[in-house]
C-alpha positions, 0 to 999 in steps of 0.5 A: 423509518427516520433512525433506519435511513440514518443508520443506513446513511451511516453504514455507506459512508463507514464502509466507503472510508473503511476500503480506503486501500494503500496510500503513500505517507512519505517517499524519498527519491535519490536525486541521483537515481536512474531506474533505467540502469535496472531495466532488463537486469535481475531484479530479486524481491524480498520480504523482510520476515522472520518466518522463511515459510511466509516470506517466500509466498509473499516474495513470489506474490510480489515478484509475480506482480512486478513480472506482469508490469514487464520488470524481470523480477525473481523471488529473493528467496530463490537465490539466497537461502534464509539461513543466509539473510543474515550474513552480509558477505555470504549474501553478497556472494550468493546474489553476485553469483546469481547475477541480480543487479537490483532489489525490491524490498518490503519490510512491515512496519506496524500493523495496528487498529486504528478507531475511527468515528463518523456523524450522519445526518439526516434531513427529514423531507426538505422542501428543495423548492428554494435555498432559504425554505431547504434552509430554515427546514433543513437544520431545524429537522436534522437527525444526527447518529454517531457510528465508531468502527476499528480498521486495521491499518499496515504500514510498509516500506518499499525501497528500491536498490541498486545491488550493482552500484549499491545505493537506494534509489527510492523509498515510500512508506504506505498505509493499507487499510484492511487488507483482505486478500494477499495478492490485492494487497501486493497489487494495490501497493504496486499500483500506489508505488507506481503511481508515486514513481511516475509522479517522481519520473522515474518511470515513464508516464 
């Protein structure tokens, strides 16, 4: 019973770290920069990617995202064909005659296994009824189990342009541990994202 509860205690507190979500490692904020200047404008969304096919589902995903925080986002795909991405002139003219003022862009970084370990203990029937009984009891009856378990950790950068001033105005690497489903991911980068605007105050509040 006693190895049941620790492996038991073990698990949860595995599975709690392993959901840890998506954090913001480092983010960069031009001193200089002012999102009002994109508010209303076209903002295109892109997802540095070599495979058109994939990165024109995750551009939509992200442009879907950012549309329901009331940004007036468009997959970047749609207005700048992947034969194109390459050629820098060519992709300024395509995007000035779409009028986009703005960009979002994601670029995976690394996306790696990560070995983590965790100690359990577990404290067989203390006597809680004072601090000093709870004490001699408790670490002369500690039962310790040792679980290793592997996340998946992906690492990201956003920045955020001014297509029309042509300049960065903010940039973040992030972390997401195992991320299962696309569309949480993309939500929960953003989520992480705004929060770090805020704090940045480049957004309201």
């Amino acid at each position: 019973m006693k190895l049941f509860v620790s492996v038991l205690l073990a698990v949860v507190l595995m599975c709690t770290l392993s959901l840890a979500g998506t954090k913001y490692v480092s983010v960069y904020r031009n001193p200089k920069a002012d999102l009002k200047d994109l508010s209303g404008k076209k903002i295109a969304c892109f997802v540095v990617i070599p495979s058109e096919e994939f990165r024109s589902g995750r551009e939509e995903t992200v442009a879907a995202e950012l549309r329901e925080r009331g940004l007036n986002t468009i997959a970047g795909y749609t207005v700048l064909p992947g034969a194109l991405v390459k050629d820098r002139e060519k992709a300024k003219a395509f995007l000035n005659k779409a009028g986009v003022a703005g960009a979002v862009m994601l670029r995976l970084v690394d996306d790696q296994e990560a070995r983590r370990q965790t100690t359990a203990g577990y404290y067989n029937q203390p006597n809680y009824n004072s601090f000093w009984g709870y004490w001699g009891y408790g670490w002369s009856s500690v039962y310790v189990v040792e679980t290793t378990w592997t996340d998946r950790v992906v690492t990201l950068e956003t920045m955020i342009y001014s297509i029309e001033k042509d300049e960065l105005l903010w940039a973040g690497r992030s972390e997401t541990t195992n991320p299962k489903d696309i569309k949480k991911f993309v939500k929960d980068l953003m989520d992480a994202a705004g929060k770090e605007l805020r704090k940045a105050g480049l957004v309201a509040k």
